[in-house]
PyMOL commands that place a pseudoatom at each C-alpha (Angstrom):
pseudoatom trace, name=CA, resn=UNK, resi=1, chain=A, elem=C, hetatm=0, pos=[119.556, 69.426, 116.963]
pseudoatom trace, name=CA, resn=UNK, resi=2, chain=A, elem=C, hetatm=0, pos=[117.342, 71.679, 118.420]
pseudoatom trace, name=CA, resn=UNK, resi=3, chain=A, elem=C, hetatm=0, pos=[116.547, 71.377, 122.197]
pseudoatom trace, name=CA, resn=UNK, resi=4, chain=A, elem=C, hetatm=0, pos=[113.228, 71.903, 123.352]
pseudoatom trace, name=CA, resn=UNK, resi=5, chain=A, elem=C, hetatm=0, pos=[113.621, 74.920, 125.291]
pseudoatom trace, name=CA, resn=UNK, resi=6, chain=A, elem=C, hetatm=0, pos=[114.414, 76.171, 121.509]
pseudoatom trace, name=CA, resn=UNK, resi=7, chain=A, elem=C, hetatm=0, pos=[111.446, 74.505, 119.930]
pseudoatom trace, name=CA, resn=UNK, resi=8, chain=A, elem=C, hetatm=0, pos=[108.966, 76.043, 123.104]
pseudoatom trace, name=CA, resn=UNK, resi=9, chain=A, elem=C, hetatm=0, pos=[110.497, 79.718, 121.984]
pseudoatom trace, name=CA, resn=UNK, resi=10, chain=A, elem=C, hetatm=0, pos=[109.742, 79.129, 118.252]
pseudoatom trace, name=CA, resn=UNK, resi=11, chain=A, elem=C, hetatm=0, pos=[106.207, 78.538, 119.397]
pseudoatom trace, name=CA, resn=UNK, resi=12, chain=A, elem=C, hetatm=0, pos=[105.935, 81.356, 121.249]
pseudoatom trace, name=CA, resn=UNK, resi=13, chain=A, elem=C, hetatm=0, pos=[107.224, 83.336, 118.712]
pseudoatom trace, name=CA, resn=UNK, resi=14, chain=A, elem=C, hetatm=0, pos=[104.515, 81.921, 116.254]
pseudoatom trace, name=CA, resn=UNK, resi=15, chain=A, elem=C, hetatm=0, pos=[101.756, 82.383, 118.701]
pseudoatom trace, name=CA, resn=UNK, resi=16, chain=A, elem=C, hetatm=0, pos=[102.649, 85.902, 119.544]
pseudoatom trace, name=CA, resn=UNK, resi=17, chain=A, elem=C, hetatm=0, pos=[103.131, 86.888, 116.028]
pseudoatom trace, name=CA, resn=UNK, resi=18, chain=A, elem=C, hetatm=0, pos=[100.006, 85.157, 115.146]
pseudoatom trace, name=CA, resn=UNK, resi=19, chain=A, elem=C, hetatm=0, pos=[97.800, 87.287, 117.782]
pseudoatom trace, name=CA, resn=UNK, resi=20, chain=A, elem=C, hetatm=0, pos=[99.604, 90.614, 116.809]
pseudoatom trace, name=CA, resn=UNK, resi=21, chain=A, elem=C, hetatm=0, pos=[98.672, 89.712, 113.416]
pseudoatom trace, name=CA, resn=UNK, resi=22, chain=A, elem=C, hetatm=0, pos=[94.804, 89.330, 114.466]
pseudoatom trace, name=CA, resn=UNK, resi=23, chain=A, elem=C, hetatm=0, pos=[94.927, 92.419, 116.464]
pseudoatom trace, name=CA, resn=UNK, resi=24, chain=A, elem=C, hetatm=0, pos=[96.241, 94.584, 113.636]
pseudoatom trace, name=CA, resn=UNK, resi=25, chain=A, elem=C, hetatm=0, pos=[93.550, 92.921, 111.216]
pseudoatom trace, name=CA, resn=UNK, resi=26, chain=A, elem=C, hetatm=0, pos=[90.907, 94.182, 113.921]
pseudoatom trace, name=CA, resn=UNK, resi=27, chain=A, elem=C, hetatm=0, pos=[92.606, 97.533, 114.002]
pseudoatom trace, name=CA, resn=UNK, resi=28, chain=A, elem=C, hetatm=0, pos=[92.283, 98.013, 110.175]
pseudoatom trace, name=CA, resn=UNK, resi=29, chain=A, elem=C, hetatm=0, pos=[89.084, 96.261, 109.642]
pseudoatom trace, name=CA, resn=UNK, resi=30, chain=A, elem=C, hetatm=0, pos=[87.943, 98.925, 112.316]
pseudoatom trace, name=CA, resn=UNK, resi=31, chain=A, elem=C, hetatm=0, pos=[89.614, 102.007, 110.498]
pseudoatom trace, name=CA, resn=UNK, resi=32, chain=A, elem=C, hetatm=0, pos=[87.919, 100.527, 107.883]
pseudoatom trace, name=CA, resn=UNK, resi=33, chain=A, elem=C, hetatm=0, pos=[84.632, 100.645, 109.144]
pseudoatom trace, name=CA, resn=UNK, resi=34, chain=A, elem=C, hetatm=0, pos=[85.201, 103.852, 110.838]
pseudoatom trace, name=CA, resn=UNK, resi=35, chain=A, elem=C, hetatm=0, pos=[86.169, 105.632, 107.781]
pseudoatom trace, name=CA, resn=UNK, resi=36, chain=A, elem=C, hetatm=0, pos=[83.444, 104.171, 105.252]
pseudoatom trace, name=CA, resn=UNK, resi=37, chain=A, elem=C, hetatm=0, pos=[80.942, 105.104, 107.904]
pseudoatom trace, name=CA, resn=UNK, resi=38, chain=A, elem=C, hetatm=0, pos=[82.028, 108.903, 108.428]
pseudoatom trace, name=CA, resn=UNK, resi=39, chain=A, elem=C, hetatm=0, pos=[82.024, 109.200, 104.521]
pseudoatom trace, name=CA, resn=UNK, resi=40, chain=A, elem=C, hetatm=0, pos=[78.697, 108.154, 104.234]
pseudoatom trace, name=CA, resn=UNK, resi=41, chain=A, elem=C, hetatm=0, pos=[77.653, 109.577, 107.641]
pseudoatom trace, name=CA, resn=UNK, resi=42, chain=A, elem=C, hetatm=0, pos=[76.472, 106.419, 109.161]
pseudoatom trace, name=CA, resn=UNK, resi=43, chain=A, elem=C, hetatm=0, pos=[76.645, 105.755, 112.634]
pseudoatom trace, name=CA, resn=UNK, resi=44, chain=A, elem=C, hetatm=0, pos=[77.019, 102.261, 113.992]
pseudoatom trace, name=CA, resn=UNK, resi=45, chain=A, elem=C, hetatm=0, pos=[77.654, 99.807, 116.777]
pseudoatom trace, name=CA, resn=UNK, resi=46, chain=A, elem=C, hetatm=0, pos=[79.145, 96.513, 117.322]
pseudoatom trace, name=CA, resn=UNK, resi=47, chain=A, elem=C, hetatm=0, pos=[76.691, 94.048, 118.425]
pseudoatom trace, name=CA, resn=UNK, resi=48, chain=A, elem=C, hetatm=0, pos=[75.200, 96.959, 120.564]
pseudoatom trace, name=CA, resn=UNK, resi=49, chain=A, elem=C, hetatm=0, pos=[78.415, 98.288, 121.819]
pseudoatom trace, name=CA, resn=UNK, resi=50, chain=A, elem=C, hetatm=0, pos=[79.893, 101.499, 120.847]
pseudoatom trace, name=CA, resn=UNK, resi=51, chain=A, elem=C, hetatm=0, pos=[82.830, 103.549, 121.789]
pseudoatom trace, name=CA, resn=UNK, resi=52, chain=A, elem=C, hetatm=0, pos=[82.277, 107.412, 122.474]
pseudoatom trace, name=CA, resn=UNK, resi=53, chain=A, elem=C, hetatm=0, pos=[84.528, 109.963, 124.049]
pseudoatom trace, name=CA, resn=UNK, resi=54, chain=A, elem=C, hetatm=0, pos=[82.550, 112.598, 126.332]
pseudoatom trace, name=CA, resn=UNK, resi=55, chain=A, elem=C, hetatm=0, pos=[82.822, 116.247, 125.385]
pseudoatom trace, name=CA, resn=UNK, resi=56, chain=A, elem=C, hetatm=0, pos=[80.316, 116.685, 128.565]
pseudoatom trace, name=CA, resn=UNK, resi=57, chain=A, elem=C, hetatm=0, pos=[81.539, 117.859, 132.644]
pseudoatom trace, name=CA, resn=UNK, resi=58, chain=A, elem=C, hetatm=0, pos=[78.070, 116.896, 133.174]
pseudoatom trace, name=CA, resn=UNK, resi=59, chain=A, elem=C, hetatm=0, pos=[79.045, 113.537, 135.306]
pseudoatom trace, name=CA, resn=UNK, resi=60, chain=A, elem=C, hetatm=0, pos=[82.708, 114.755, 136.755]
pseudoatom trace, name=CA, resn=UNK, resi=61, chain=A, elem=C, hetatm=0, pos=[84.419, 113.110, 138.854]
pseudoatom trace, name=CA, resn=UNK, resi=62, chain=A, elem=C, hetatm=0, pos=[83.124, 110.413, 137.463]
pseudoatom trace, name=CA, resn=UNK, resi=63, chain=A, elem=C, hetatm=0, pos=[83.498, 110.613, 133.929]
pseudoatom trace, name=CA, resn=UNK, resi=64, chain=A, elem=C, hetatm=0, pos=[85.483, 113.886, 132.759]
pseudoatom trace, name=CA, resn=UNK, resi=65, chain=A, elem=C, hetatm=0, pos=[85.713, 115.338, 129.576]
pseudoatom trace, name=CA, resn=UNK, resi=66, chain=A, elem=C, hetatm=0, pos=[87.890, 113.305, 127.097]
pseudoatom trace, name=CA, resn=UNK, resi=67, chain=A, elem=C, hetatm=0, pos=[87.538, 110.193, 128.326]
pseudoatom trace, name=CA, resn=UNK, resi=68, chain=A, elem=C, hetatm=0, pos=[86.204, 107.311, 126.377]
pseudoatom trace, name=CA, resn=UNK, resi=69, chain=A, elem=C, hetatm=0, pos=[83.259, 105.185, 127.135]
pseudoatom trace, name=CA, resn=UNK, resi=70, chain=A, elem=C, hetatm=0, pos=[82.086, 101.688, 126.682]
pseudoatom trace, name=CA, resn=UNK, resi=71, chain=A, elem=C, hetatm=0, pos=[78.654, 101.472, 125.985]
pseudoatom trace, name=CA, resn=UNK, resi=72, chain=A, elem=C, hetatm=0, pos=[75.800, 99.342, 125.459]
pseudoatom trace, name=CA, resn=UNK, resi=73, chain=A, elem=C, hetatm=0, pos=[72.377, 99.863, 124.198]
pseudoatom trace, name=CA, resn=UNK, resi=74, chain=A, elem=C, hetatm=0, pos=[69.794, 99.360, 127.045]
pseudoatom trace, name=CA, resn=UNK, resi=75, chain=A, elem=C, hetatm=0, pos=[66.413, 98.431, 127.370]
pseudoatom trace, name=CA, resn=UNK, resi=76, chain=A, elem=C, hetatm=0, pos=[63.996, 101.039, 129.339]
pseudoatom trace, name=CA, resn=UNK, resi=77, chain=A, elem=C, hetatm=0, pos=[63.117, 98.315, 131.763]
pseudoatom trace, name=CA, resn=UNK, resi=78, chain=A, elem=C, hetatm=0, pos=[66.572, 96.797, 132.494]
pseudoatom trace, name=CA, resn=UNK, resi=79, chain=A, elem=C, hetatm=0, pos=[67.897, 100.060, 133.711]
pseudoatom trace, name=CA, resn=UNK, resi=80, chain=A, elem=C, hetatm=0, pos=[68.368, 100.202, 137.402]
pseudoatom trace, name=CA, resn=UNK, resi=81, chain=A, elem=C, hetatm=0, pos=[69.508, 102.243, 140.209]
pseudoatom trace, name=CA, resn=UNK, resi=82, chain=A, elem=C, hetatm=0, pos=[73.088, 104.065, 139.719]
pseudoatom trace, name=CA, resn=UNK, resi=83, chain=A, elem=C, hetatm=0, pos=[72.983, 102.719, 136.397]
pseudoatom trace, name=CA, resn=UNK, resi=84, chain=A, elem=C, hetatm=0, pos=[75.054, 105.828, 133.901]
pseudoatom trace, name=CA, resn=UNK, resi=85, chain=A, elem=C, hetatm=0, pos=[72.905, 106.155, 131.031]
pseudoatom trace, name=CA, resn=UNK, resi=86, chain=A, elem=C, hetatm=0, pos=[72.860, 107.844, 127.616]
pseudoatom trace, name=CA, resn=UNK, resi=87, chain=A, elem=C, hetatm=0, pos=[69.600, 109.657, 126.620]
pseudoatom trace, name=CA, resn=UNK, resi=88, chain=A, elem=C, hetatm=0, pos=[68.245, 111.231, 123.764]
pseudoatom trace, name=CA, resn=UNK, resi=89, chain=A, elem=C, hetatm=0, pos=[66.675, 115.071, 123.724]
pseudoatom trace, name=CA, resn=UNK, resi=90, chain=A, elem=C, hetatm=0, pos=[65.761, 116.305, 120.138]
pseudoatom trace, name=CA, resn=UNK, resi=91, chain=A, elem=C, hetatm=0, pos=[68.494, 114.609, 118.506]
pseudoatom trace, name=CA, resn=UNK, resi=92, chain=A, elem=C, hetatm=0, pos=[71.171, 115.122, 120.869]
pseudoatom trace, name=CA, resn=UNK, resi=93, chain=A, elem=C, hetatm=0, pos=[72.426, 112.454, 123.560]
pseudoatom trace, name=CA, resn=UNK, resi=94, chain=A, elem=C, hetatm=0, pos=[73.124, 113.430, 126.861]
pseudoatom trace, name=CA, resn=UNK, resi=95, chain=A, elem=C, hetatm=0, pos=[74.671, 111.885, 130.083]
pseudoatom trace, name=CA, resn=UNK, resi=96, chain=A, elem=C, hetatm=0, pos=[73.146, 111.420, 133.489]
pseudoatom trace, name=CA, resn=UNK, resi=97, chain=A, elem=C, hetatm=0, pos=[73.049, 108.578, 136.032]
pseudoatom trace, name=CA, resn=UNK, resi=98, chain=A, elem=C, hetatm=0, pos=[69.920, 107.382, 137.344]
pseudoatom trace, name=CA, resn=UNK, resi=99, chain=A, elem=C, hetatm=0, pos=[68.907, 107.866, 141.064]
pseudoatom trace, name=CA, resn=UNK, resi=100, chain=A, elem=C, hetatm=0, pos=[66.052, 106.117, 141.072]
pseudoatom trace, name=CA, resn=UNK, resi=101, chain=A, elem=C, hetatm=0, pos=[63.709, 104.243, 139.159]
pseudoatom trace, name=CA, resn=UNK, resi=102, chain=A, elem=C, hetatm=0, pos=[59.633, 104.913, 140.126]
pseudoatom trace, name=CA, resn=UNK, resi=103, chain=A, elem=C, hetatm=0, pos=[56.356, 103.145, 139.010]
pseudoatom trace, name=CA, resn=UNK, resi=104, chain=A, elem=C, hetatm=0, pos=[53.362, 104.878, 139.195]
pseudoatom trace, name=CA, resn=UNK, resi=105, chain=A, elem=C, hetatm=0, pos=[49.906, 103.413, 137.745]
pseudoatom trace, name=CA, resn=UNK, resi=106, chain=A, elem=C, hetatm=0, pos=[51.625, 101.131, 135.168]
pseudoatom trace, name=CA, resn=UNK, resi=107, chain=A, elem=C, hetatm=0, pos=[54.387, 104.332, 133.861]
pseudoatom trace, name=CA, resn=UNK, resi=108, chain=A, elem=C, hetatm=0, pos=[57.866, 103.568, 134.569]
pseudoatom trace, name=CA, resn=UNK, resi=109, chain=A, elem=C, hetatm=0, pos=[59.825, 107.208, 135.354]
pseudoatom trace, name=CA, resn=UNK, resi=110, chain=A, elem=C, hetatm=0, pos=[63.238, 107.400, 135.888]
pseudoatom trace, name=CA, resn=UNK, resi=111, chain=A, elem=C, hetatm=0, pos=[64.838, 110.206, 138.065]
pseudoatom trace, name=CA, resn=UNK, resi=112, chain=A, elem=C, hetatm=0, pos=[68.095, 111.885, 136.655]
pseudoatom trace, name=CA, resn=UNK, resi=113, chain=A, elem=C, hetatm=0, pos=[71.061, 113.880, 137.475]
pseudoatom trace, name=CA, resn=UNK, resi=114, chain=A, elem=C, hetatm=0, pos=[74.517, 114.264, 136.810]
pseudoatom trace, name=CA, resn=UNK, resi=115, chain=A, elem=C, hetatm=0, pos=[77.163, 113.676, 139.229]
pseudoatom trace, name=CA, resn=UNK, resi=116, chain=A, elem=C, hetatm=0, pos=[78.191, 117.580, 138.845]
pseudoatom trace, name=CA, resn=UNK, resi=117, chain=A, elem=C, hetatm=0, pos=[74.183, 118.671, 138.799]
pseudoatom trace, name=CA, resn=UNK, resi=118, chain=A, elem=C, hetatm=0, pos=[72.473, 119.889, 141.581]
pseudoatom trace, name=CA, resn=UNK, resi=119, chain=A, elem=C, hetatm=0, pos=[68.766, 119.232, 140.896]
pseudoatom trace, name=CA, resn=UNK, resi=120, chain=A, elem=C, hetatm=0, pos=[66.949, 116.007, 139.694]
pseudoatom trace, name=CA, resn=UNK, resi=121, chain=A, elem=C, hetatm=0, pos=[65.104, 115.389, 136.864]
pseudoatom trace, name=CA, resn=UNK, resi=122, chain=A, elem=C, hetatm=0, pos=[62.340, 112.819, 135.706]
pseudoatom trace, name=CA, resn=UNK, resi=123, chain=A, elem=C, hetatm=0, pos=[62.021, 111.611, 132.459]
pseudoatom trace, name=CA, resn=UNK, resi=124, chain=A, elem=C, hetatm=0, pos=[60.090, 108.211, 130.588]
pseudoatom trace, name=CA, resn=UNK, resi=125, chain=A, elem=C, hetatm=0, pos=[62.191, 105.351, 129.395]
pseudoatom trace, name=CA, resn=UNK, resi=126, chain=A, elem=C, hetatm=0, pos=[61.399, 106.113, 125.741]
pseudoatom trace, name=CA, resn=UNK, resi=127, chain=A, elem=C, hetatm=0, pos=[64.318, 108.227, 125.335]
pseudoatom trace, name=CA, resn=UNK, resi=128, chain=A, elem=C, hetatm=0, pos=[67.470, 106.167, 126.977]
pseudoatom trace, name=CA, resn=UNK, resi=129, chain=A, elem=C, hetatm=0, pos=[69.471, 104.285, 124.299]
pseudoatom trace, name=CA, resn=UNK, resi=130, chain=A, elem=C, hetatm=0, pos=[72.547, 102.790, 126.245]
pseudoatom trace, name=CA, resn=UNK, resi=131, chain=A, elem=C, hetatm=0, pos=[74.277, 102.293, 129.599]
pseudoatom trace, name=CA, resn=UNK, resi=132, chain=A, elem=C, hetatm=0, pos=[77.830, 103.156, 129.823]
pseudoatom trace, name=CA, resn=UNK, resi=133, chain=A, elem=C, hetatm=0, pos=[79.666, 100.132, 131.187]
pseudoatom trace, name=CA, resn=UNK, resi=134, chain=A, elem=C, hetatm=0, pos=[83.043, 100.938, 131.516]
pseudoatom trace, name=CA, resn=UNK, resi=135, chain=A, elem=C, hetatm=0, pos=[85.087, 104.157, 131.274]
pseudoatom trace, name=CA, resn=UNK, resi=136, chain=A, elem=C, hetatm=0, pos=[89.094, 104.737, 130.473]
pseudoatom trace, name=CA, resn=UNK, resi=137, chain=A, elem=C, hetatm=0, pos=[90.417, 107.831, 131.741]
pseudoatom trace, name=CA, resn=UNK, resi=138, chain=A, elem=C, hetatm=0, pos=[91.765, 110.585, 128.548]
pseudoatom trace, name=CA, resn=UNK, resi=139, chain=A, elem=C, hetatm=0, pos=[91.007, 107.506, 126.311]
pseudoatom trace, name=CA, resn=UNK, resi=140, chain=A, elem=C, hetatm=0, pos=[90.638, 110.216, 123.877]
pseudoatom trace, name=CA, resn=UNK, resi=141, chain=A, elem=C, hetatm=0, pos=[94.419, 109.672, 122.858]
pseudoatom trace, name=CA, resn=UNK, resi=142, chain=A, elem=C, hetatm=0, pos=[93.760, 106.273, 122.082]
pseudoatom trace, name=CA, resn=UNK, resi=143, chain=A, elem=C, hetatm=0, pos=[91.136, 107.038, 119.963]
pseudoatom trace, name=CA, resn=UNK, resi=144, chain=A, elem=C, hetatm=0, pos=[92.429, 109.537, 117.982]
pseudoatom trace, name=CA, resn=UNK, resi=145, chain=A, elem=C, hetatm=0, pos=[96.009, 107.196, 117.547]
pseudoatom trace, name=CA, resn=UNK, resi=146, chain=A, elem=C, hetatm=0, pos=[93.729, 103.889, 116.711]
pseudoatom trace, name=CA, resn=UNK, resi=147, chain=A, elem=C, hetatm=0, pos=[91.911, 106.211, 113.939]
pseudoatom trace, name=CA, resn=UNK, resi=148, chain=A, elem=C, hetatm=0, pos=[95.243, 108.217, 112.452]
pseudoatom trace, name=CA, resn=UNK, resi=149, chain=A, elem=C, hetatm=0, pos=[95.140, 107.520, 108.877]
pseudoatom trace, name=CA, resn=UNK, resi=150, chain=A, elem=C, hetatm=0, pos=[98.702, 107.083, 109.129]
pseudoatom trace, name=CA, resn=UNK, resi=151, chain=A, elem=C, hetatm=0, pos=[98.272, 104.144, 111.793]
pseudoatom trace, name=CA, resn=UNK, resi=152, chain=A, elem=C, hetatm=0, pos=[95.661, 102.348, 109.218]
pseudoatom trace, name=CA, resn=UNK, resi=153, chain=A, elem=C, hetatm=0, pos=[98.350, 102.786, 106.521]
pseudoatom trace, name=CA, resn=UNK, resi=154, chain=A, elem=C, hetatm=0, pos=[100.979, 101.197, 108.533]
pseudoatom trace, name=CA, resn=UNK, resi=155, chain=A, elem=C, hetatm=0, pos=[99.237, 98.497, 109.256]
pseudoatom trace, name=CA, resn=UNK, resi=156, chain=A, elem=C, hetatm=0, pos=[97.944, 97.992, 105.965]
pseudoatom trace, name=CA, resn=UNK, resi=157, chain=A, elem=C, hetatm=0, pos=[101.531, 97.588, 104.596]
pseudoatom trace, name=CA, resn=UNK, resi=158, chain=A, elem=C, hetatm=0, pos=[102.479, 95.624, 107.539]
pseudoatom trace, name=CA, resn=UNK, resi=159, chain=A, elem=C, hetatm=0, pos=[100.150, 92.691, 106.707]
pseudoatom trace, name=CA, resn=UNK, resi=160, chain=A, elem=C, hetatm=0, pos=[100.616, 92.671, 103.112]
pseudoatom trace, name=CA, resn=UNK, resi=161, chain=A, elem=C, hetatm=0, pos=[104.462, 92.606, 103.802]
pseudoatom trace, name=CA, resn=UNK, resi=162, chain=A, elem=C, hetatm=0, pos=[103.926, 89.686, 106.110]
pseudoatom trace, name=CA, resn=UNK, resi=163, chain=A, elem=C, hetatm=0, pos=[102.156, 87.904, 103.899]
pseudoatom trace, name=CA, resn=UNK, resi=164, chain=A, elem=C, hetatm=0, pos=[104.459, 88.066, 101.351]
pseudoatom trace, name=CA, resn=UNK, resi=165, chain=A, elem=C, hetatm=0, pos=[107.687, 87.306, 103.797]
pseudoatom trace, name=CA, resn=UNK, resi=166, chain=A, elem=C, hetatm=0, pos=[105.436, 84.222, 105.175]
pseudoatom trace, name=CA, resn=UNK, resi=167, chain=A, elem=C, hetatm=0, pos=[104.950, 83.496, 101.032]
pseudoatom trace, name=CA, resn=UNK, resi=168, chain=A, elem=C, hetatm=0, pos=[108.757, 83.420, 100.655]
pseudoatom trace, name=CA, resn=UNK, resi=169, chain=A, elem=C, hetatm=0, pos=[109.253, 81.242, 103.813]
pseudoatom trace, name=CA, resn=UNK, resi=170, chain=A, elem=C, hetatm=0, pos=[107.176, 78.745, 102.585]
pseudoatom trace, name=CA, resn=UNK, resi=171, chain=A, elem=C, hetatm=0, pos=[108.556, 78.758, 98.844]
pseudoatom trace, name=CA, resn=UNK, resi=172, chain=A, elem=C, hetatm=0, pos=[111.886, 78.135, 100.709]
pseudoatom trace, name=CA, resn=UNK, resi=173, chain=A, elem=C, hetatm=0, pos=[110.890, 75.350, 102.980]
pseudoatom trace, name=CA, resn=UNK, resi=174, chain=A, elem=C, hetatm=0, pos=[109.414, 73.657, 99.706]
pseudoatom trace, name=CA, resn=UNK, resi=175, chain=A, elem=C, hetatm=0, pos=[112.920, 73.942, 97.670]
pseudoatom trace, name=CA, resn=UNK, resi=176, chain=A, elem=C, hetatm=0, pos=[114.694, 72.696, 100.412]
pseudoatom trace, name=CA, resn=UNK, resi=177, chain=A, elem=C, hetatm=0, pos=[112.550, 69.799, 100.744]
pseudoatom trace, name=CA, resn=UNK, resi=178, chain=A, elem=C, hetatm=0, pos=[112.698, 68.983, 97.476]
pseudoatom trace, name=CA, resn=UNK, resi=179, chain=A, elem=C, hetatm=0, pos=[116.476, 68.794, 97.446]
pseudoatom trace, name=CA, resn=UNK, resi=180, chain=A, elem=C, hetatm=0, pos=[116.873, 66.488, 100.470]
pseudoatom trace, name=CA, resn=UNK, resi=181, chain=A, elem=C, hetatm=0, pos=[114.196, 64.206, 97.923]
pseudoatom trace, name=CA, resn=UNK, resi=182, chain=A, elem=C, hetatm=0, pos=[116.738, 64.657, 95.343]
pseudoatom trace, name=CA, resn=UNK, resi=183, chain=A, elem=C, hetatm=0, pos=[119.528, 64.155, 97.328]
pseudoatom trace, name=CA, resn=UNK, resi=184, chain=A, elem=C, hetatm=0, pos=[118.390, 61.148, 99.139]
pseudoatom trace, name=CA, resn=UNK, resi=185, chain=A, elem=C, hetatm=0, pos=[117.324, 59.713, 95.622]
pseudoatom trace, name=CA, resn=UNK, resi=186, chain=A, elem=C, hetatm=0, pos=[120.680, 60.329, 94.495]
pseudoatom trace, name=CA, resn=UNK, resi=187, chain=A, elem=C, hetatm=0, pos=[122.494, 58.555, 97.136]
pseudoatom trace, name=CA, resn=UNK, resi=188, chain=A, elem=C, hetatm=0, pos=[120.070, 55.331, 97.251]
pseudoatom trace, name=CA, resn=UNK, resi=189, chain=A, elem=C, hetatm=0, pos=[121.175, 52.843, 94.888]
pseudoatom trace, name=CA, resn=UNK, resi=190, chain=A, elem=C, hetatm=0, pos=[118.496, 51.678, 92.020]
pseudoatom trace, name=CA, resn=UNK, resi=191, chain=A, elem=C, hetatm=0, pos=[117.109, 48.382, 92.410]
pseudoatom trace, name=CA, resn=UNK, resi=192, chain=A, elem=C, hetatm=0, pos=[118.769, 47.637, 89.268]
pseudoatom trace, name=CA, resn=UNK, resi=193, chain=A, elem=C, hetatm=0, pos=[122.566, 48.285, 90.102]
pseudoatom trace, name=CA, resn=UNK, resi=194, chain=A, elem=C, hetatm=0, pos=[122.106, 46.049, 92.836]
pseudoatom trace, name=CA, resn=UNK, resi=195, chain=A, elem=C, hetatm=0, pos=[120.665, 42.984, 90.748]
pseudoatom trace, name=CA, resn=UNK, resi=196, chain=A, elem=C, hetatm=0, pos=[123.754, 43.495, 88.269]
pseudoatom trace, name=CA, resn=UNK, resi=197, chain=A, elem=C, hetatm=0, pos=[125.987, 43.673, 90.586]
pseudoatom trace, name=CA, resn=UNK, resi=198, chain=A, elem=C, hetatm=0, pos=[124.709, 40.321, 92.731]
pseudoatom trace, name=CA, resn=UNK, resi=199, chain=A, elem=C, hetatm=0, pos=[124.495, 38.632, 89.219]
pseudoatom trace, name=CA, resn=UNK, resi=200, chain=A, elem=C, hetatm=0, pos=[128.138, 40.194, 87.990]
pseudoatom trace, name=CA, resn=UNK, resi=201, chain=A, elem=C, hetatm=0, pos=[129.418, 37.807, 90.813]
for i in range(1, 201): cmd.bond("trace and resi %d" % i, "trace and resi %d" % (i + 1))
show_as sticks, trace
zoom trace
C-alpha cells in the first residue's frame, strides 16, 4: 500500500511535469512564431508586448547594451514623467526617457533625453510607440538560447516523445485492468455452479 506521503510525491511529480510540459509548448510555439515571422519579415507583438534587446548606450546605467527589454505599446497621452520610452525617427526606433511632459495651447510636447545625453530634446507624441516596463540585465543570452534552432528541435522531440511514453502508460494501465477483470471473473463462481451444486445435495 502506498502511504500518502508517496501518493503527495506522485502528485507533485505530475504537476511539475505537467507545467514543464506547458512551458516547453510556449517555448516552441514561440520559436515558432519567431521563425515564421523572420521568414516572412513580419514583426509582431503579444497582446502589445514585445521583447527587444538594446544595441543602444544611449540610456546607460540604466539600460546597457545587450540587455533585453519588456515593452509595451503606449498611448501619447498615458506617458508620464520618468516614463523610458521607445520612439520612432524615419523608420528607426530610438530610446530616451521622458523628463517632462508640457501642454501648451491644446499640443502635448514631451521633453527627452537619455540617461547618458547631455542636452534635452522636445518632440510630439505622434512618434512614441511603447514604454519599456521592465529590463533584465545581458538578457541577450537568453534570447539568443530561447531562439537556437537546436533548443526548438529539442523540445520538439521532447514532447512528441512524451506523448508517446504517456501513450504507452496508458495502453499499460488498460491491459492491466483488464486482467484483474479477467482474473476476478475467473475466480467468482457462475451463478450456475452454485445452483447445481445446492441442488446436487
Amino acid at each position: 500500500m502506498k502511504t500518502a506521503r508517496q501518493k503527495k510525491n506522485r502528485i507533485i511529480q505530475t504537476i511539475l511535469k505537467k507545467i514543464l510540459l506547458f512551458l516547453l509548448i510556449l517555448i516552441a510555439v514561440y520559436n515558432l512564431i519567431y521563425f515564421v515571422g523572420s521568414l516572412l519579415h513580419i514583426k509582431g507583438s503579444f497582446f502589445g508586448i514585445n521583447f527587444l534587446v538594446t544595441d543602444s548606450s544611449v540610456m546607460k546605467p540604466t539600460i546597457n547594451e545587450k540587455d533585453l527589454m519588456i515593452t509595451k505599446k503606449i498611448r501619447a497621452h498615458d506617458v508620464k514623467k520618468n516614463d523610458i520610452i521607445l520612439y520612432k525617427v524615419n523608420d528607426e526606433q530610438r530610446l530616451t526617457r521622458v523628463m517632462y511632459v508640457r501642454e501648451n495651447r491644446g499640443v502635448t510636447s514631451y521633453a527627452i533625453k537619455g540617461d547618458n545625453n547631455r542636452y534635452i530634446q522636445e518632440m510630439l507624441g505622434d512618434n512614441i510607440e511603447a514604454k519599456v516596463i521592465h529590463t533584465i540585465s545581458g538578457g541577450k543570452v537568453y534570447i539568443d538560447i530561447l531562439r537556437s534552432a537546436v533548443l526548438t528541435l529539442f523540445i520538439f522531440v521532447y514532447i512528441i516523445l512524451f506523448i508517446r511514453y504517456k501513450r504507452r502508460m496508458e495502453l499499460k494501465k488498460q491491459k492491466r485492468r483488464d486482467l484483474r477483470q479477467t482474473t476476478n471473473i475467473r475466480k467468482t463462481p457462475s451463478a450456475h455452479a452454485t445452483n447445481a451444486s445446492h441442488f446436487g445435495e
